[in-house]
C-alpha positions in Angstrom: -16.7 -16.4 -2.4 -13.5 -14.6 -0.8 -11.3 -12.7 -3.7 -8.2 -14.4 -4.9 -6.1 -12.3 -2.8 -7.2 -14.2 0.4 -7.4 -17.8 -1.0 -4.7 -18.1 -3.4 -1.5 -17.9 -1.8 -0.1 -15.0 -3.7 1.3 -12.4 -2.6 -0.5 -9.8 -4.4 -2.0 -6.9 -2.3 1.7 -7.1 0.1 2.9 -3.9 -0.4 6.6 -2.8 0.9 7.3 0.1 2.7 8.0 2.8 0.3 4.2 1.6 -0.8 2.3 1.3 2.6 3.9 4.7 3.8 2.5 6.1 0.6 -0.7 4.8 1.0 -1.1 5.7 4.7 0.3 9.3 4.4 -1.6 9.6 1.1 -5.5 8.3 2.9 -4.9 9.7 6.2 -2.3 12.9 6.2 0.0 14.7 8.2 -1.2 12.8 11.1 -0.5 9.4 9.7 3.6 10.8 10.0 4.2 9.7 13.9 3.8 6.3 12.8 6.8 4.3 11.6 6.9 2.7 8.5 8.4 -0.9 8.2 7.9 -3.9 6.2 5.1 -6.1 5.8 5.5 -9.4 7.7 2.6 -11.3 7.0 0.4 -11.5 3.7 -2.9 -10.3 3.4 -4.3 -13.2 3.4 -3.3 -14.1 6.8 -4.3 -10.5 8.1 -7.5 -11.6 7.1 -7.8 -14.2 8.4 -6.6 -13.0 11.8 -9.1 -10.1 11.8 -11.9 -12.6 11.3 -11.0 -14.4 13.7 -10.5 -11.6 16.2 -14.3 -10.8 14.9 -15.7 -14.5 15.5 -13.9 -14.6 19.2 -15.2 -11.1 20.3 -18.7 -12.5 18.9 -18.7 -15.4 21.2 -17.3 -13.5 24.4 -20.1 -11.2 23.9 -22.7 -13.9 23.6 -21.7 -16.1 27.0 -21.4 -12.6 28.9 -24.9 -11.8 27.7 -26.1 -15.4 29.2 -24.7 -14.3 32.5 -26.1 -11.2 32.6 -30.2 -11.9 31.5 -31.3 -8.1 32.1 -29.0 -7.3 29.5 -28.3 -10.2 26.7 -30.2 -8.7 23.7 -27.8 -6.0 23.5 -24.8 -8.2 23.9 -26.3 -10.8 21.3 -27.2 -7.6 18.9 -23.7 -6.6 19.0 -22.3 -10.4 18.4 -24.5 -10.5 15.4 -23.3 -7.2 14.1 -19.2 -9.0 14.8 -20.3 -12.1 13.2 -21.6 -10.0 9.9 -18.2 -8.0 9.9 -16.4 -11.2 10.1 -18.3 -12.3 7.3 -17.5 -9.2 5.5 -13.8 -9.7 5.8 -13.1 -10.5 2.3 -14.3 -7.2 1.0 -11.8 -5.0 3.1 -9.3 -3.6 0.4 -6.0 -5.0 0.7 -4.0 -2.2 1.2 -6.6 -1.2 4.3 -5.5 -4.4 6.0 -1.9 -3.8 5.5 -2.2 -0.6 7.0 -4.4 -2.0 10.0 -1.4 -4.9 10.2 1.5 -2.2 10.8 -0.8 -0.3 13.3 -1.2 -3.6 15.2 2.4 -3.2 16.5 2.2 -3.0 20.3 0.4 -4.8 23.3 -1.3 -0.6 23.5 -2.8 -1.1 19.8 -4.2 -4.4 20.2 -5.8 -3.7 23.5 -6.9 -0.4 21.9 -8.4 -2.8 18.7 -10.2 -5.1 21.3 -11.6 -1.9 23.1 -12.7 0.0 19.9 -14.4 -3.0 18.3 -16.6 -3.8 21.1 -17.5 0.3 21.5 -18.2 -0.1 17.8 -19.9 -2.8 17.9 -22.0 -2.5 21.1 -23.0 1.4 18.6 -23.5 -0.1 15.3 -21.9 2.4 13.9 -20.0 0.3 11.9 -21.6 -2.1 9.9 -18.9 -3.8 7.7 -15.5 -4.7 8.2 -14.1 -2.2 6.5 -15.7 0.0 8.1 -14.3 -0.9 11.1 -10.8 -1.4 9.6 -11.5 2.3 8.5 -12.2 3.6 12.3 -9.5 1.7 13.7 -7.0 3.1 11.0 -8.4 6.8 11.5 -8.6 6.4 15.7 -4.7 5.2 15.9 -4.0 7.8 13.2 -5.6 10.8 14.5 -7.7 11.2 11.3 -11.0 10.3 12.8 
């Protein structure tokens, strides 16, 4: 069952911008500062949601290039099984670690570098949950990784 945050409607877990610049320069420091802080345009939920889906896509690109390429398919359906558990785990990611993933998500550059760092991670296994890959993408584009 997904918290209330993401099935509600509310807009609890939206923080502003005096709060998200807080909370980013607070987890992740002096190198956090280079990014800008602006207001939240979309509620969690809907981050959420757009993450899993990002998740369930990757999953499925990963599984039709492993059918094309026998020799190497189980790693390719290894790592779409590990995207389809993250995607599954979406609902546990802490609110204000989506937001801050949301405002990093600003530029063509940090979604290409999203799409490239979740199939690294996933392809690894390093990161076994969503939020731990929220957690690697936040630290890569904020120099705190």
């Amino acid at each position: 069952m997904p918290p209330d945050w993401m099935t509600d409607g509310s807009t609890r877990g939206h923080l502003g911008p005096f709060a998200l610049c807080h909370v980013v320069h607070h987890h992740f420091g002096m190198h956090a500062e280079r990014h800008r802080c602006t207001m939240i345009t979309m509620s969690v939920a809907r981050i959420a949601a757009i993450l899993q889906h990002d998740f369930r896509t990757a999953a499925g690109q990963l599984r039709q290039t492993g059918r094309r390429f026998r020799t190497t398919s189980q790693h390719y359906l290894a790592a779409a099984d590990l995207l389809d558990r993250w995607a599954a785990s979406v609902g546990e990611v802490r609110p204000e670690l989506l937001v801050i993933y949301h405002e990093l998500m600003a530029e063509t550059t940090d979604r290409d570098r999203h799409a490239e760092l979740l199939r690294q991670l996933a392809f690894r296994g390093t990161a076994k949950t969503a939020s731990e890959y929220v957690s690697a993408y936040i630290a890569d584009r904020t120099g705190g990784g």
